[in-house]
C-alpha positions as CSV (number, residue, x, y, z in Angstrom):
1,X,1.0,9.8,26.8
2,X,0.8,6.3,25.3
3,X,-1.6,3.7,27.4
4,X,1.9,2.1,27.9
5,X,5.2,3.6,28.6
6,X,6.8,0.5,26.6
7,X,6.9,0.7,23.0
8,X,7.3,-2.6,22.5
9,X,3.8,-3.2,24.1
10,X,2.3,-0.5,22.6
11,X,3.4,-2.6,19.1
12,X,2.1,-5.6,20.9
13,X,-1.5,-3.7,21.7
14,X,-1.7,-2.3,18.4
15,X,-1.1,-5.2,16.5
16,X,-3.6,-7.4,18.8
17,X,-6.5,-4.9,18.3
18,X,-6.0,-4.2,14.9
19,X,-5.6,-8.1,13.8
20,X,-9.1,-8.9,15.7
21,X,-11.0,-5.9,14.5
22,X,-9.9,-7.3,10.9
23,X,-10.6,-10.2,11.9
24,X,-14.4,-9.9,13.3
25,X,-14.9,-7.1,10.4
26,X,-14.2,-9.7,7.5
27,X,-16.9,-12.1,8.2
28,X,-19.6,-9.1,8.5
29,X,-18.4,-6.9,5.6
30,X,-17.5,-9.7,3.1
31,X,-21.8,-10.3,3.0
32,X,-22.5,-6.8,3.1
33,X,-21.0,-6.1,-0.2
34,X,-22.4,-9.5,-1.2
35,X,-25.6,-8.0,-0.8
36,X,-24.9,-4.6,-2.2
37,X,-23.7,-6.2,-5.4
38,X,-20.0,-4.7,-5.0
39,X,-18.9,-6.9,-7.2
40,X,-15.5,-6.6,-9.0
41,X,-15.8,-6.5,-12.5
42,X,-12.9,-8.6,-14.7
43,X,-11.4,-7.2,-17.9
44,X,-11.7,-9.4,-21.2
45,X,-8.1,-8.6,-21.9
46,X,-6.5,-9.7,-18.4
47,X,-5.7,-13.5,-17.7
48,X,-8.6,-16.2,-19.0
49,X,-8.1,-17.5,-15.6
50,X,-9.5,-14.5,-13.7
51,X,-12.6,-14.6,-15.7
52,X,-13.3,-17.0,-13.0
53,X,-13.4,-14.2,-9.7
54,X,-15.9,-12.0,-11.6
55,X,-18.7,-11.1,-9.2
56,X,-16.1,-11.2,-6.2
57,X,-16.7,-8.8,-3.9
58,X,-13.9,-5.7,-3.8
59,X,-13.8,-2.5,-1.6
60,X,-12.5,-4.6,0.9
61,X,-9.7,-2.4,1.9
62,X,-12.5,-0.7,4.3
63,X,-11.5,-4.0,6.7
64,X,-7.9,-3.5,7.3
65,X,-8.4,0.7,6.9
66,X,-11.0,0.3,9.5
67,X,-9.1,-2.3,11.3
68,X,-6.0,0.3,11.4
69,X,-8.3,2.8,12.2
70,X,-9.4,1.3,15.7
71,X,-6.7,1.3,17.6
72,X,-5.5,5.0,16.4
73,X,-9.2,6.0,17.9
74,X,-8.8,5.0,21.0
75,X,-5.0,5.7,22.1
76,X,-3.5,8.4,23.1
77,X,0.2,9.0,21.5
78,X,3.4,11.3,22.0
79,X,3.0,13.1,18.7
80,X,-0.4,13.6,17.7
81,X,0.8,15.7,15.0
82,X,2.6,12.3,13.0
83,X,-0.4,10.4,14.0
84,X,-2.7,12.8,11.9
85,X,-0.5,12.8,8.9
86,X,-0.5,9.4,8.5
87,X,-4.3,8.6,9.2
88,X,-5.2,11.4,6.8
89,X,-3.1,10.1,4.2
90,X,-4.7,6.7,4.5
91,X,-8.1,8.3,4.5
92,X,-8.2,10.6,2.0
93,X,-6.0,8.5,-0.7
94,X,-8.2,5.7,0.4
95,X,-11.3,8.4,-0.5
96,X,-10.1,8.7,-4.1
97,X,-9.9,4.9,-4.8
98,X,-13.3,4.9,-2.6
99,X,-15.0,6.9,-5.6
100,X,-13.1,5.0,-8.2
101,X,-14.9,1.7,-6.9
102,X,-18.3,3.0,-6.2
103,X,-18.3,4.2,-10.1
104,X,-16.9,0.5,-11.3
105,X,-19.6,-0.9,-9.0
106,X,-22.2,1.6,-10.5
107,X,-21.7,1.4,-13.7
108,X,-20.9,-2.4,-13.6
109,X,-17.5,-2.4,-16.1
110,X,-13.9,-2.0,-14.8
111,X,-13.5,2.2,-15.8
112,X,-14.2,4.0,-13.2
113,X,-12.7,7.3,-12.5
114,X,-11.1,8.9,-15.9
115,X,-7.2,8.2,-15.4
116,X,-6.8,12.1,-15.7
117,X,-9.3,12.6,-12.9
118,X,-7.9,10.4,-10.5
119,X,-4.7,11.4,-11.4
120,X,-5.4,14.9,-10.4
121,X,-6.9,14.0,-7.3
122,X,-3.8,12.3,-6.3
123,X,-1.7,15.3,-7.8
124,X,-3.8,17.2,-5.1
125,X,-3.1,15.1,-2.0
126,X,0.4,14.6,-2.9
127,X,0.7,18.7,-2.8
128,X,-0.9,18.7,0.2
129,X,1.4,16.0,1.9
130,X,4.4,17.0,0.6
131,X,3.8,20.2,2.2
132,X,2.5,19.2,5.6
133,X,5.5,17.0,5.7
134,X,7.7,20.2,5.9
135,X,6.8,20.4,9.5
136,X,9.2,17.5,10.5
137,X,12.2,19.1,8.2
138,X,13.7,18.7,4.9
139,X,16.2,16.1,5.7
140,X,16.5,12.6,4.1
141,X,18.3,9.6,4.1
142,X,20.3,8.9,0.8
143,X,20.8,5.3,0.7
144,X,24.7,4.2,0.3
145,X,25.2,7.7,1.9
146,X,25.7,7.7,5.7
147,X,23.2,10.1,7.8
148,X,20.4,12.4,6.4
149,X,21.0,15.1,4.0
150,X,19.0,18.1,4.1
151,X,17.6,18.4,0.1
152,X,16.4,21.5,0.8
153,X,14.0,23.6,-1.8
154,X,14.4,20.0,-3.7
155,X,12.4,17.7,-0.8
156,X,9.2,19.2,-2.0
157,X,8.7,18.0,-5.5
158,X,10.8,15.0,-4.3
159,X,7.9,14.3,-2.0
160,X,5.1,15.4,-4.5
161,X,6.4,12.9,-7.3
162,X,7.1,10.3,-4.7
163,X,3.6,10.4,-3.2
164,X,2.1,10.0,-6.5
165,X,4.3,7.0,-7.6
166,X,3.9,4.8,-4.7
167,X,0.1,5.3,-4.8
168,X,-0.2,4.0,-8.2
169,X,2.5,1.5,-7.8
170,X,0.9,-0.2,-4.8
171,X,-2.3,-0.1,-6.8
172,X,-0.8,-2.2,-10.0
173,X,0.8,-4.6,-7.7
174,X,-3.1,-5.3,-6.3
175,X,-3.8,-8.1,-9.6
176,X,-3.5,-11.3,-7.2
177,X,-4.7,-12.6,-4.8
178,X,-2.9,-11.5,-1.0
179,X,0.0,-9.9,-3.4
180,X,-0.4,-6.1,-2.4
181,X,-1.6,-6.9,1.3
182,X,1.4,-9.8,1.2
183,X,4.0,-7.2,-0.3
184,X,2.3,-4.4,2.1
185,X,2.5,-6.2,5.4
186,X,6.1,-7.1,5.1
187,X,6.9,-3.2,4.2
188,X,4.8,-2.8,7.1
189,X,7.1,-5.3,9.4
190,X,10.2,-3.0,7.8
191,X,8.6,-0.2,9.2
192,X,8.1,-1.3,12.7
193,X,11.9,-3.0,12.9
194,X,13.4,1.1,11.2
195,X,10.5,2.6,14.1
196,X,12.7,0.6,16.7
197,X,16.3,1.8,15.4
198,X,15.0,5.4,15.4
199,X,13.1,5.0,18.6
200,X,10.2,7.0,17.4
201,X,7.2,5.4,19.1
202,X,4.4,6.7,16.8
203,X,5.9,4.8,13.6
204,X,6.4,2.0,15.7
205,X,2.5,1.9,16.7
206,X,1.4,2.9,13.5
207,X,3.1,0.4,11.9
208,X,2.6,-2.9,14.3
209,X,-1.2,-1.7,13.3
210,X,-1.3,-1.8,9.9
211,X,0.2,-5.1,10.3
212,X,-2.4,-6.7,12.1
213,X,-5.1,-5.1,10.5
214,X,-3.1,-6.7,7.0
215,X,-2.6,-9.8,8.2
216,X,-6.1,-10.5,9.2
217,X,-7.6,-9.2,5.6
218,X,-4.8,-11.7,3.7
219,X,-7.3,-14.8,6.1
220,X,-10.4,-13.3,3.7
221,X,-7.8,-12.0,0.4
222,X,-5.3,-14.9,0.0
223,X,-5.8,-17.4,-2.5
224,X,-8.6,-18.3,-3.2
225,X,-10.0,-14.3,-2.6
226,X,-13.0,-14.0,-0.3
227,X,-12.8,-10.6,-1.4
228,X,-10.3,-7.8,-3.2
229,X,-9.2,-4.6,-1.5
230,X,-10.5,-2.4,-4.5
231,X,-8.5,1.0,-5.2
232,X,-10.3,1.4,-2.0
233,X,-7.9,-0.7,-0.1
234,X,-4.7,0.1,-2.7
235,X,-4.7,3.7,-3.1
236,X,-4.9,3.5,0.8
237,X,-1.8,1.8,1.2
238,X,0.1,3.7,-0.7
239,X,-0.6,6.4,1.4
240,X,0.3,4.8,3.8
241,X,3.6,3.9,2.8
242,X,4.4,7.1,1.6
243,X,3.8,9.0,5.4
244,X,5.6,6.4,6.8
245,X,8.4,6.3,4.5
246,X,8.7,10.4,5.2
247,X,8.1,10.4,9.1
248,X,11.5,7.5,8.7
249,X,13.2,10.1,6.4
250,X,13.1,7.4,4.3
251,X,11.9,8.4,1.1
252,X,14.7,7.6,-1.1
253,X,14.5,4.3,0.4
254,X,11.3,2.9,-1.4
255,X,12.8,1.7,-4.7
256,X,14.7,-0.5,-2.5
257,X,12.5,-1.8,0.4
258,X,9.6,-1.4,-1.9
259,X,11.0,-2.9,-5.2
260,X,7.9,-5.3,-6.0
261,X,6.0,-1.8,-6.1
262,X,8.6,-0.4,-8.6
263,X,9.3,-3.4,-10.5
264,X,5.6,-3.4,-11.0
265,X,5.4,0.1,-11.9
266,X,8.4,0.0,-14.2
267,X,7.1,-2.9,-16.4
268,X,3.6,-1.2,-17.1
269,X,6.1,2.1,-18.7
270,X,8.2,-0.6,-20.6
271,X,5.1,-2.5,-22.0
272,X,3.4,1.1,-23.0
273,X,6.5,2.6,-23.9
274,X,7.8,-0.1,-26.5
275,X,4.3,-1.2,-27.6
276,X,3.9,2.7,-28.7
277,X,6.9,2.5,-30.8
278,X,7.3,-0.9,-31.9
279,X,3.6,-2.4,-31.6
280,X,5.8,-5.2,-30.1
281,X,5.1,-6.2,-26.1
282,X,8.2,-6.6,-24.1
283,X,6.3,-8.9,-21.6
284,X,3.3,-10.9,-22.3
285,X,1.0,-9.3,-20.4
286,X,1.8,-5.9,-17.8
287,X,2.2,-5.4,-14.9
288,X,4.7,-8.2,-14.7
289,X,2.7,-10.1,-11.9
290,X,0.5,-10.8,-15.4
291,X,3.9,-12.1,-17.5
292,X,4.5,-14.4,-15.0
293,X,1.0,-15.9,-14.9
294,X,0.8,-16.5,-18.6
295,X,4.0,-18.4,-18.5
296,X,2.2,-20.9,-15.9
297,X,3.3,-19.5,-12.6
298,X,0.5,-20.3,-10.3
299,X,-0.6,-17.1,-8.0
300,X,0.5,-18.4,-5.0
301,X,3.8,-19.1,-6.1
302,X,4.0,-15.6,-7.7
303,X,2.9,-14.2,-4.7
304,X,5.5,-16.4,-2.7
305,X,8.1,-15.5,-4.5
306,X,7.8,-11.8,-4.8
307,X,6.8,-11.7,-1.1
308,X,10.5,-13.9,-0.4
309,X,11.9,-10.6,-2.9
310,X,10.4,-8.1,-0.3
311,X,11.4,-9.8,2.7
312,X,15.5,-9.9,1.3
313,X,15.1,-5.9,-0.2
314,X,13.9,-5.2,3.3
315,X,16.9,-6.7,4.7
316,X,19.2,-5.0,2.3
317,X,17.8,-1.7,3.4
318,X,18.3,-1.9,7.1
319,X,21.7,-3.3,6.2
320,X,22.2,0.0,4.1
321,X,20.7,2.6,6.7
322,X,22.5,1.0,9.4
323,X,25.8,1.3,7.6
């Protein structure tokens, strides 16, 4: 059973413990990687601007996974079973962008993993996910289409594709300061408000702590960065937000609650796709969180603004599941 029979404070709990275990791990972290050298490495071609946060330490993720982490240790839940999927999924996603980061910090440049590597390390998990998350059905909520749908021999590679594309979409939208933990912890408030319509207490826990243990890390990530989350902290998130989004029945719903992730996603294919065929560049620099910079949007601003984006998609989709 849950340490209370309420779910609204077992949200309250888990967001309390989560927020101050971010917020007393950030100040004891942040000068451990200091001292380990875990520095992120900039790329020539990025923004000028950036040049600046070279040497700023990354794997920060570890605050708000740890953070998350906590209070998930040390309750005791309704359905262990949803509790495991998601935890794993943040862990072992997290792992992948763990080994990515310890080889940029190694080898001091920004390579890392080989993109076919990591890519088939994700292609991994995702198999493995899609398939543990036949255990809670095959049903899914269309959006514009009233109730679930069951998709049948199709939710599997739905799932596997879907796992894999919201890892490395949360991961391109981590380029700014607080904008992935910004975009992340209102997906994360979306979350906890769907957990309440659908009375399922775990996502409602789950949820209210990855909230607190965001919204602590953005006092140490937002502008100016104390520290980046690394592919540690990214490839976590996604995760993340792809076990949630299947406990909800909700996958079909990222492209709208989650179109920052998307957008992001989509203007990195656009810029490769053209630039293959045309040696022309659609935007001036991709993702698009980069086009907007170098046509002298401040980071805050961008970060503002596409949070403001989140917030009224987040809206739209409750209004859409609802009716």
């Amino acid at each position: 059973m849950n340490l209370f029979s309420d779910p609204i404070l077992n949200a309250v709990m888990f967001f309390v413990m989560s927020s101050l275990a971010g917020l007393i791990l950030g100040p004891i972290v942040i000068p451990r990687l200091k001292q380990l050298k875990f520095g992120q490495a900039i790329r020539e071609e990025g923004p000028q601007s950036h040049l600046q946060k070279t040497g700023t330490p990354t794997m920060g993720g570890l605050i708000f996974i740890v953070a998350f982490l906590i209070p998930v240790a040390f309750s005791l839940t309704f359905d262990m079973p949803k509790v495991a999927f998601v935890a794993t999924a943040v862990l072992s996603f997290g792992a992948v962008g763990f080994l990515d980061d310890y080889l940029k910090v190694v080898k001091k440049h920004n390579l890392g993993l080989r993109a076919k590597h990591k890519f088939i390390l994700q292609g991994i998990l995702s198999i493995v996910f899609a398939l543990w998350s036949l255990n809670w059905g095959t049903e899914s909520h269309i959006p514009f289409i009233a109730g679930v749908v069951d998709l049948g021999w199709f939710y599997v590679p739905l799932l596997i594709v879907m796992f894999l594309a919201i890892d490395n979409a949360v991961n391109l939208t981590d380029g700014l300061d607080g904008l992935a933990s910004s975009i992340t912890a209102i997906v994360s408030l979306f979350f906890l408000m769907m957990g309440f319509v659908q009375k399922d207490t775990v996502v409602i826990t789950l949820s209210a702590g990855m909230l607190g243990g965001l919204i602590a890390y953005l006092k140490f990530n937002w502008y100016p960065a104390k520290v980046f989350m690394g592919d540690t902290g990214s490839l976590a998130l996604g995760g993340y937000v792809g076990a949630m989004a299947v406990l909800l029945k909700m996958p079909l719903f990222i492209p709208l609650f989650g179109l920052i992730y998307f957008i992001e996603t989509l203007s990195v294919m656009i810029q490769v796709g053209v630039y293959k065929k045309t040696k022309k560049r659609v935007f001036k620099m991709a993702p698009i969180h980069h086009h907007f910079e170098m046509i002298g949007w401040n980071e805050v601003t961008i970060v503002s603004r596409f949070s403001i984006l989140t917030i009224l998609m987040c809206l739209l989709s409750y209004v859409v599941y609802v009716h």
